[in-house]
C-alpha positions as a LaTeX table, in Angstrom:
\begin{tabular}{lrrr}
\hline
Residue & $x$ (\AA) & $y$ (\AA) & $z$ (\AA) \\
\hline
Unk1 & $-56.62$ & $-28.09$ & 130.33 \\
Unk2 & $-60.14$ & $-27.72$ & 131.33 \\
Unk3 & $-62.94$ & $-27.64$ & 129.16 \\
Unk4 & $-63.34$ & $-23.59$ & 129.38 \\
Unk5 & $-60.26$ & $-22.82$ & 128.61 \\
Unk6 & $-60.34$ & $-25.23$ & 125.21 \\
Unk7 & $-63.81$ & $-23.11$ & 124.37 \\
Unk8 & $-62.24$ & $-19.65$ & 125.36 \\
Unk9 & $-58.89$ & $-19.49$ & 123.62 \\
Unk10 & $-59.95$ & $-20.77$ & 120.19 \\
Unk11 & $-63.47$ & $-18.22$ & 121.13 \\
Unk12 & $-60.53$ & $-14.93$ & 121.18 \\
Unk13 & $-58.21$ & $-16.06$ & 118.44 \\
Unk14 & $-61.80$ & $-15.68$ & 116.42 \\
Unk15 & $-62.97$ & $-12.40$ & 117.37 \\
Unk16 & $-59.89$ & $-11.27$ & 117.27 \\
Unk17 & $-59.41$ & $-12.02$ & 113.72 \\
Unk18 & $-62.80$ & $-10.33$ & 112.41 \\
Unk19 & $-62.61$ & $-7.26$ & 111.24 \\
Unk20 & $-64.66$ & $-4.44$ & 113.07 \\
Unk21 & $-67.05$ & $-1.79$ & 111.81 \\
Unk22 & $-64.15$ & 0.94 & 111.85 \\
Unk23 & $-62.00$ & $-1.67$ & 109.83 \\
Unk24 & $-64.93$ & $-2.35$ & 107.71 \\
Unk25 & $-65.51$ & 1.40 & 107.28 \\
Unk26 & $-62.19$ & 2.37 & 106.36 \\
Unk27 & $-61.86$ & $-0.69$ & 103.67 \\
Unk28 & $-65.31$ & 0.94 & 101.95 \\
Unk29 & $-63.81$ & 4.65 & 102.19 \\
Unk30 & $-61.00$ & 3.11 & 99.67 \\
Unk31 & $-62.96$ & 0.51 & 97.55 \\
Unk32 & $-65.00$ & 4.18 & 96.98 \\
Unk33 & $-62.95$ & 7.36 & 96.65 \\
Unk34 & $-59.71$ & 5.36 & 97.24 \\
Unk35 & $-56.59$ & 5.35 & 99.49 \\
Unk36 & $-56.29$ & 9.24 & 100.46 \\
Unk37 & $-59.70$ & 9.83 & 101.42 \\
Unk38 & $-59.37$ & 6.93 & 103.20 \\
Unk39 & $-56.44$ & 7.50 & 105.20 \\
Unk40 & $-57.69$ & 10.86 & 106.17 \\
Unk41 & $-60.98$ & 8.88 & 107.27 \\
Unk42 & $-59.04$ & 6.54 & 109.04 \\
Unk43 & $-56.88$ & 9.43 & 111.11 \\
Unk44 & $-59.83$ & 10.63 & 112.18 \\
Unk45 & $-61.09$ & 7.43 & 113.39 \\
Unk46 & $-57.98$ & 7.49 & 115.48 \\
Unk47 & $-58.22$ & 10.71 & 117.06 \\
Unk48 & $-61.75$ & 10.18 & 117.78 \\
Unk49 & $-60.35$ & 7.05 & 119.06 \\
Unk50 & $-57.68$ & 8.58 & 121.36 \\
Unk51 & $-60.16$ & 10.76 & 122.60 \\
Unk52 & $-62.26$ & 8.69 & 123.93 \\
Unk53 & $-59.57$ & 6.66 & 125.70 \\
Unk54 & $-58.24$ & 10.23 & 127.71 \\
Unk55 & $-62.06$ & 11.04 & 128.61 \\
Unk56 & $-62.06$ & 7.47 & 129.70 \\
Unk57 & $-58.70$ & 7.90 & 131.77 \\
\hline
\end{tabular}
């Protein structure tokens, strides 16, 4: 194995473990006004989400 690849697998198993801002967002919504609010919140997210992805396609 070359010397990238030892830097860029460990590099993704990383960032893919951190937690995003829509993550982070949706854990505040609930520490706040708890988990309703939040899920609402959070279904938003995703159709904002899925939006984006069909303007994209």
């Amino acid at each position: 194995m070359s010397v990238a690849w030892a830097l860029f697998v460990p590099a993704c198993f990383a960032l893919n473990l951190a937690p995003g801002p829509n993550n982070l967002l949706s854990l505040n919504n609930a520490a706040r006004h708890g988990f309703a609010p939040a899920s609402l919140a959070g279904g938003g997210r995703l159709l904002a989400f899925a939006g984006m992805l069909a303007l994209a396609a």
